[in-house]
N, C-alpha and C positions, 0 to 999 in steps of 0.2 A: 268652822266645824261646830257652830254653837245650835246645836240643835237640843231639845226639850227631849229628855228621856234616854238621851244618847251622850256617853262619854268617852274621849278619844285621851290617852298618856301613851307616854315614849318609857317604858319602865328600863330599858337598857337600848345600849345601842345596836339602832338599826331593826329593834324590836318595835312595832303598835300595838298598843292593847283599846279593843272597840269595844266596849263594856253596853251593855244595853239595862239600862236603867230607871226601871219602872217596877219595884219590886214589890209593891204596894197592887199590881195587877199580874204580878209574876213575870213580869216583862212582856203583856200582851202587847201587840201593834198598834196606837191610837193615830192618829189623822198626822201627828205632828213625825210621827217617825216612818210612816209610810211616805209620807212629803222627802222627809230628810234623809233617810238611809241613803239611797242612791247618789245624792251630791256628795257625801260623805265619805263614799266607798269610791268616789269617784278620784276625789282627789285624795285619797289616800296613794290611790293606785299612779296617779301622778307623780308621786313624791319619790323620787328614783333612792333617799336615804333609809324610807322604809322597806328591810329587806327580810323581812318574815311581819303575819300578822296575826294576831291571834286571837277571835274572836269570843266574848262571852255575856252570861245574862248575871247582874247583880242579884243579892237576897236568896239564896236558892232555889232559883227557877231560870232554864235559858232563854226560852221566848216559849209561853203560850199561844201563838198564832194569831188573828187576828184579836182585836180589844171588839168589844160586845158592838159597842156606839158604831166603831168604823162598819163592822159586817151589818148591824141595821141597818144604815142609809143606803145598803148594797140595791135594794130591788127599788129606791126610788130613782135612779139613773136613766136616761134614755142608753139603748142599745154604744151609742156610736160614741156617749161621754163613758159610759164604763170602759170599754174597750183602750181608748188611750189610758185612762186613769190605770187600770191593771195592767197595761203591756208598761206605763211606767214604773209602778211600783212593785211589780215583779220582777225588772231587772236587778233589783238587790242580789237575788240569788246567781246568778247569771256575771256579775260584777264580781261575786266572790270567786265565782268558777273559775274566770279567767284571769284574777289578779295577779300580776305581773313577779311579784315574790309568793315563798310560801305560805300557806297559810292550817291553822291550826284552829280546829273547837273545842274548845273547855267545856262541856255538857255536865250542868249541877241540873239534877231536878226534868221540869217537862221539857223537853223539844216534842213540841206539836203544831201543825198542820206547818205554818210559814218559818218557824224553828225548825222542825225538823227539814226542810228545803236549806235552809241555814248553813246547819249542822252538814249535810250532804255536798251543799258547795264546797266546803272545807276539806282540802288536801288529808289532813289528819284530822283523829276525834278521838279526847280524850274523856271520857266519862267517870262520872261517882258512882259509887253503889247502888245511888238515888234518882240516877238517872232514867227517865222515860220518856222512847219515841211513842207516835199517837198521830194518824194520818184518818181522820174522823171524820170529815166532810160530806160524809156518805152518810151520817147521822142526821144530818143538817139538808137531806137529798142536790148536796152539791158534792161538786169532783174536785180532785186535790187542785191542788194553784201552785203559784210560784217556783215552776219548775219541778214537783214534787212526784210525778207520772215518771219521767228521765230520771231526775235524778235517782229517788228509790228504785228503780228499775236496775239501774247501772250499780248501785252498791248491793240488791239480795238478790240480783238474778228476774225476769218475767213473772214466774210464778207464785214465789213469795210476796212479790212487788202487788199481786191482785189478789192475792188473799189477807193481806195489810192491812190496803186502801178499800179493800169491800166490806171488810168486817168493822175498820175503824179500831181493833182493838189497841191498847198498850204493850208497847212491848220492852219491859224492865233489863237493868243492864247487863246481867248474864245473858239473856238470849242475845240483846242488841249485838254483843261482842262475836257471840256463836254464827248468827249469822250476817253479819258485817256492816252493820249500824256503827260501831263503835270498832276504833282498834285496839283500845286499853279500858281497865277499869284502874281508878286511882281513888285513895283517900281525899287527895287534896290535884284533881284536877287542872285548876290553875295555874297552881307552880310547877309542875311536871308540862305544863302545854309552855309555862313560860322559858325554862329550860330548855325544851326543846327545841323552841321557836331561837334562844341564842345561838344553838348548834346550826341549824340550816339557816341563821342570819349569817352567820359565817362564810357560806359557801360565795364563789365567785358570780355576783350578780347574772351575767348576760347568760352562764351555765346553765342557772336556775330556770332563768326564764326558757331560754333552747328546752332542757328538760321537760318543764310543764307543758309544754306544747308539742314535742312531741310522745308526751304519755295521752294529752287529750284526744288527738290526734288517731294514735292509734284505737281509742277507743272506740273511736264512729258515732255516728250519729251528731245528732245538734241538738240543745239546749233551748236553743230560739225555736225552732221551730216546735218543738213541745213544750215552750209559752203558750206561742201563739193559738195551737188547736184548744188548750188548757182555758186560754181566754175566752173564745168563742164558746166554748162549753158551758161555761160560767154564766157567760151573761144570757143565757136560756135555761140555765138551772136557776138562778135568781129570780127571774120572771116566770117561775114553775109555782104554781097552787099549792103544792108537796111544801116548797122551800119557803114561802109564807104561811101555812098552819104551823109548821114544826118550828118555825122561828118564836114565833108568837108565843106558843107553848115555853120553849125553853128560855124566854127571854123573861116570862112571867117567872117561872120557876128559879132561874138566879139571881134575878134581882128577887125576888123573896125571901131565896135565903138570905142571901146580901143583909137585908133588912133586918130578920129574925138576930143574926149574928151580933150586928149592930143594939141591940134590944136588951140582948140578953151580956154584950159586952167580950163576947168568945168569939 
Protein backbone atom coordinates (compact mmCIF):
# COMPACT_ATOMS: atom_id res chain seq x y z
CA UNK A 1 0.00 0.00 0.00
CA UNK A 2 2.95 2.47 -0.35
CA UNK A 3 1.62 4.73 -2.53
CA UNK A 4 2.81 8.66 -2.83
CA UNK A 5 -0.01 10.80 -1.46
CA UNK A 6 -1.92 8.07 0.07
CA UNK A 7 -1.99 6.80 3.70
CA UNK A 8 -3.62 3.69 4.89
CA UNK A 9 -3.71 2.97 9.49
CA UNK A 10 -5.76 0.59 11.35
CA UNK A 11 -6.62 3.38 14.19
CA UNK A 12 -8.84 0.57 16.07
CA UNK A 13 -9.93 -2.90 15.43
CA UNK A 14 -11.30 -3.80 12.43
CA UNK A 15 -11.38 -0.13 11.65
CA UNK A 16 -9.07 1.42 8.06
CA UNK A 17 -8.43 4.91 7.88
CA UNK A 18 -7.56 5.85 3.91
CA UNK A 19 -6.22 9.28 4.37
CA UNK A 20 -5.55 11.08 1.14
CA UNK A 21 -2.45 13.13 1.47
CA UNK A 22 -1.53 15.89 -0.47
CA UNK A 23 -2.44 18.89 1.40
CA UNK A 24 -0.10 21.10 0.01
CA UNK A 25 -2.65 20.66 -3.32
CA UNK A 26 -5.65 20.07 -1.21
CA UNK A 27 -5.63 16.52 -1.89
CA UNK A 28 -6.05 17.04 -5.73
CA UNK A 29 -5.44 13.67 -7.84
CA UNK A 30 -1.84 13.77 -9.40
CA UNK A 31 -0.56 10.73 -11.73
CA UNK A 32 0.69 8.88 -8.63
CA UNK A 33 -2.64 8.44 -6.96
CA UNK A 34 -4.72 7.98 -9.99
CA UNK A 35 -2.27 4.95 -10.69
CA UNK A 36 -2.54 3.93 -6.99
CA UNK A 37 -6.01 4.30 -5.52
CA UNK A 38 -7.56 1.54 -7.16
CA UNK A 39 -4.83 -1.31 -6.15
CA UNK A 40 -5.21 0.15 -2.76
CA UNK A 41 -9.02 0.03 -2.54
CA UNK A 42 -8.41 -3.24 -3.90
CA UNK A 43 -6.82 -4.90 -1.46
CA UNK A 44 -8.29 -3.19 1.32
CA UNK A 45 -11.43 -4.71 0.09
CA UNK A 46 -9.47 -8.17 0.13
CA UNK A 47 -8.59 -7.95 3.73
CA UNK A 48 -11.87 -9.87 5.22
CA UNK A 49 -10.22 -8.07 9.17
CA UNK A 50 -11.10 -4.77 7.73
CA UNK A 51 -14.65 -4.42 8.79
CA UNK A 52 -15.68 -0.74 8.35
CA UNK A 53 -13.56 1.98 6.40
CA UNK A 54 -13.42 5.21 6.52
CA UNK A 55 -12.29 7.45 4.09
CA UNK A 56 -10.70 11.10 4.26
CA UNK A 57 -8.53 14.09 2.85
CA UNK A 58 -5.60 15.46 5.25
CA UNK A 59 -4.87 19.52 5.84
CA UNK A 60 -8.35 20.58 5.44
CA UNK A 61 -9.42 19.65 2.16
CA UNK A 62 -11.02 16.11 1.12
CA UNK A 63 -9.93 15.79 -2.58
CA UNK A 64 -9.97 18.63 -5.04
CA UNK A 65 -10.65 16.42 -8.05
CA UNK A 66 -8.28 16.10 -10.64
CA UNK A 67 -4.46 17.92 -9.91
CA UNK A 68 -3.94 20.53 -12.78
CA UNK A 69 -0.76 18.47 -14.62
CA UNK A 70 -2.93 15.15 -14.61
CA UNK A 71 -6.22 17.06 -16.37
CA UNK A 72 -3.51 18.85 -18.89
CA UNK A 73 -2.11 15.81 -20.49
CA UNK A 74 -5.97 14.79 -20.77
CA UNK A 75 -6.36 16.01 -24.68
CA UNK A 76 -2.78 14.69 -25.64
CA UNK A 77 -4.17 10.85 -25.50
CA UNK A 78 -5.31 9.02 -28.53
CA UNK A 79 -9.04 8.10 -28.14
CA UNK A 80 -8.50 4.29 -27.44
CA UNK A 81 -5.30 5.18 -24.53
CA UNK A 82 -7.74 7.56 -22.73
CA UNK A 83 -10.52 5.26 -22.55
CA UNK A 84 -8.53 2.41 -20.66
CA UNK A 85 -6.65 4.81 -18.62
CA UNK A 86 -10.15 6.49 -17.20
CA UNK A 87 -12.35 3.30 -17.20
CA UNK A 88 -9.21 2.37 -14.82
CA UNK A 89 -8.89 5.07 -12.72
CA UNK A 90 -12.48 5.67 -12.29
CA UNK A 91 -12.91 2.47 -10.77
CA UNK A 92 -11.87 4.03 -7.50
CA UNK A 93 -15.26 5.20 -7.00
CA UNK A 94 -16.92 2.12 -8.04
CA UNK A 95 -14.42 0.10 -5.66
CA UNK A 96 -15.66 2.17 -2.74
CA UNK A 97 -19.43 1.65 -3.85
CA UNK A 98 -19.12 -2.04 -3.51
CA UNK A 99 -16.71 -2.41 -0.70
CA UNK A 100 -17.36 -5.43 1.13
CA UNK A 101 -17.54 -3.62 4.76
CA UNK A 102 -19.09 -0.37 5.61
CA UNK A 103 -17.82 2.52 4.72
CA UNK A 104 -17.70 6.22 5.91
CA UNK A 105 -16.62 9.98 4.61
CA UNK A 106 -15.22 12.35 6.72
CA UNK A 107 -15.67 15.67 4.37
CA UNK A 108 -13.32 18.64 5.78
CA UNK A 109 -13.27 21.35 3.27
CA UNK A 110 -13.74 20.84 -0.96
CA UNK A 111 -15.20 17.49 -2.21
CA UNK A 112 -14.97 18.49 -5.91
CA UNK A 113 -15.52 16.85 -9.22
CA UNK A 114 -13.57 13.21 -8.33
CA UNK A 115 -14.10 13.92 -4.45
CA UNK A 116 -17.22 14.48 -4.59
CA UNK A 117 -17.74 10.92 -6.74
CA UNK A 118 -15.59 9.80 -3.54
CA UNK A 119 -17.57 11.30 -0.99
CA UNK A 120 -20.83 9.66 -2.86
CA UNK A 121 -19.32 6.10 -2.90
CA UNK A 122 -19.34 6.24 0.71
CA UNK A 123 -22.13 4.46 2.54
CA UNK A 124 -22.24 7.53 5.17
CA UNK A 125 -20.93 11.25 5.03
CA UNK A 126 -19.94 13.09 7.63
CA UNK A 127 -19.05 16.71 7.12
CA UNK A 128 -17.66 20.08 8.81
CA UNK A 129 -19.18 23.34 8.70
CA UNK A 130 -16.44 23.86 6.01
CA UNK A 131 -17.37 21.56 3.89
CA UNK A 132 -18.06 21.89 -0.05
CA UNK A 133 -19.44 19.76 -2.75
CA UNK A 134 -18.60 21.36 -6.57
CA UNK A 135 -19.31 19.08 -9.65
CA UNK A 136 -17.67 22.08 -12.24
CA UNK A 137 -16.54 20.21 -15.17
CA UNK A 138 -19.05 22.04 -17.23
CA UNK A 139 -16.81 25.04 -16.50
CA UNK A 140 -13.94 23.34 -18.13
CA UNK A 141 -16.82 22.26 -21.32
CA UNK A 142 -16.40 18.71 -19.83
CA UNK A 143 -19.08 16.31 -18.20
CA UNK A 144 -18.65 14.88 -14.60
CA UNK A 145 -16.43 11.46 -14.47
CA UNK A 146 -15.87 9.12 -12.09
CA UNK A 147 -19.09 7.98 -11.64
CA UNK A 148 -20.44 11.36 -10.59
CA UNK A 149 -23.75 11.52 -13.24
CA UNK A 150 -25.08 7.98 -10.88
CA UNK A 151 -23.76 8.55 -8.30
CA UNK A 152 -25.21 12.50 -7.54
CA UNK A 153 -28.18 11.45 -9.23
CA UNK A 154 -28.93 8.64 -6.77
CA UNK A 155 -28.12 10.96 -3.59
CA UNK A 156 -30.42 14.57 -4.78
CA UNK A 157 -32.83 13.00 -6.95
CA UNK A 158 -32.54 13.69 -11.31
CA UNK A 159 -33.28 17.23 -11.09
CA UNK A 160 -31.14 18.60 -8.69
CA UNK A 161 -28.44 16.12 -10.05
CA UNK A 162 -28.63 18.52 -13.57
CA UNK A 163 -28.96 21.70 -12.13
CA UNK A 164 -25.44 20.85 -9.91
CA UNK A 165 -23.61 19.48 -12.77
CA UNK A 166 -24.82 22.28 -15.31
CA UNK A 167 -24.33 25.19 -13.25
CA UNK A 168 -21.05 23.75 -11.71
CA UNK A 169 -21.94 25.71 -8.56
CA UNK A 170 -20.85 24.93 -4.72
CA UNK A 171 -22.73 23.66 -2.57
CA UNK A 172 -21.76 24.42 1.28
CA UNK A 173 -22.66 22.29 4.15
CA UNK A 174 -26.13 23.33 5.27
CA UNK A 175 -27.61 22.76 1.92
CA UNK A 176 -25.25 19.54 1.18
CA UNK A 177 -27.14 18.14 4.46
CA UNK A 178 -30.70 19.60 3.34
CA UNK A 179 -30.54 18.06 0.24
CA UNK A 180 -28.47 14.70 0.78
CA UNK A 181 -24.90 15.51 -0.02
CA UNK A 182 -24.05 14.96 3.41
CA UNK A 183 -25.86 12.94 6.42
CA UNK A 184 -24.41 15.07 9.42
CA UNK A 185 -22.62 18.17 9.93
CA UNK A 186 -19.88 17.82 12.71
CA UNK A 187 -17.07 20.00 14.51
CA UNK A 188 -14.63 17.44 14.33
CA UNK A 189 -15.78 14.98 11.36
CA UNK A 190 -13.22 12.52 11.85
CA UNK A 191 -13.68 11.43 15.05
CA UNK A 192 -17.43 11.19 14.91
CA UNK A 193 -16.87 8.97 11.14
CA UNK A 194 -14.25 7.08 13.38
CA UNK A 195 -16.70 6.28 16.13
CA UNK A 196 -19.02 5.32 14.05
CA UNK A 197 -17.09 3.23 11.66
CA UNK A 198 -16.37 1.09 15.52
CA UNK A 199 -20.09 0.73 15.72
CA UNK A 200 -20.87 -0.89 12.28
CA UNK A 201 -17.19 -2.57 12.67
CA UNK A 202 -18.99 -4.24 15.15
CA UNK A 203 -21.77 -5.75 13.37
CA UNK A 204 -21.46 -9.54 12.06
CA UNK A 205 -19.25 -9.46 8.86
CA UNK A 206 -21.28 -11.61 6.15
CA UNK A 207 -24.64 -9.41 7.63
CA UNK A 208 -23.03 -6.40 6.52
CA UNK A 209 -22.09 -7.53 3.36
CA UNK A 210 -25.92 -9.43 2.70
CA UNK A 211 -27.09 -5.93 3.78
CA UNK A 212 -24.97 -3.76 1.23
CA UNK A 213 -26.11 -5.63 -1.52
CA UNK A 214 -29.18 -5.96 -0.92
CA UNK A 215 -29.72 -2.03 -0.40
CA UNK A 216 -27.61 -1.52 -3.75
CA UNK A 217 -29.62 -3.84 -5.27
CA UNK A 218 -32.66 -2.46 -4.48
CA UNK A 219 -31.62 0.77 -5.81
CA UNK A 220 -31.26 -0.19 -9.54
CA UNK A 221 -29.40 0.76 -12.02
CA UNK A 222 -25.50 0.35 -12.48
CA UNK A 223 -22.57 2.24 -11.68
CA UNK A 224 -20.40 0.74 -14.49
CA UNK A 225 -22.41 1.26 -16.90
CA UNK A 226 -22.56 5.16 -16.08
CA UNK A 227 -18.68 5.01 -16.16
CA UNK A 228 -18.70 3.69 -19.12
CA UNK A 229 -21.10 6.44 -21.13
CA UNK A 230 -19.20 9.06 -18.62
CA UNK A 231 -15.88 7.88 -20.38
CA UNK A 232 -16.95 8.01 -23.85
CA UNK A 233 -18.19 11.43 -23.27
CA UNK A 234 -14.91 12.64 -22.05
CA UNK A 235 -12.80 11.74 -24.34
CA UNK A 236 -14.80 13.93 -27.06
CA UNK A 237 -15.11 16.67 -24.57
CA UNK A 238 -11.20 16.63 -24.21
CA UNK A 239 -10.71 16.65 -28.07
CA UNK A 240 -13.49 19.55 -28.04
CA UNK A 241 -11.92 23.39 -29.13
CA UNK A 242 -14.23 24.58 -26.19
CA UNK A 243 -12.05 22.26 -23.74
CA UNK A 244 -8.73 23.49 -25.09
CA UNK A 245 -9.35 27.45 -25.05
CA UNK A 246 -10.86 27.30 -21.57
CA UNK A 247 -8.09 25.12 -20.40
CA UNK A 248 -5.50 27.28 -21.64
CA UNK A 249 -7.03 30.28 -20.12
CA UNK A 250 -7.50 28.76 -16.63
CA UNK A 251 -4.35 27.09 -16.48
CA UNK A 252 -2.63 30.63 -17.28
CA UNK A 253 -4.78 32.03 -14.67
CA UNK A 254 -3.75 29.59 -11.73
CA UNK A 255 -0.60 29.12 -12.24
CA UNK A 256 -0.33 32.78 -12.04
CA UNK A 257 -1.70 33.29 -9.19
CA UNK A 258 0.23 30.36 -7.89
CA UNK A 259 3.16 32.52 -8.67
CA UNK A 260 1.95 36.07 -7.45
CA UNK A 261 1.36 34.06 -3.96
CA UNK A 262 4.63 32.63 -4.20
CA UNK A 263 6.18 36.37 -4.67
CA UNK A 264 4.46 37.97 -2.40
CA UNK A 265 4.99 34.98 0.30
CA UNK A 266 0.80 34.59 1.13
Amino acid sequence: MDVRGLRVTFPSDGVALLELDRPHRRNALDRALLDGLPTVLRELDGDCAVRALVVTGRGGAFCAGGDLDAIGDMGNEAPRDARERMTREFSAAGLLLDFHAPTIAAVDGAAVGAGMAFALACDLRIGSPGAVFASPFIKMALVPDFGVTWLLTRAVGAARATELALSGRKVAAEEAVRIGLLDVVADDPLAQALGRAETLAAAPPEAARATKRLIAAAAGGGLAEAVDREVAEQIRAVNSPEFGRRWAEWSRAVRGSSSRRMETGR
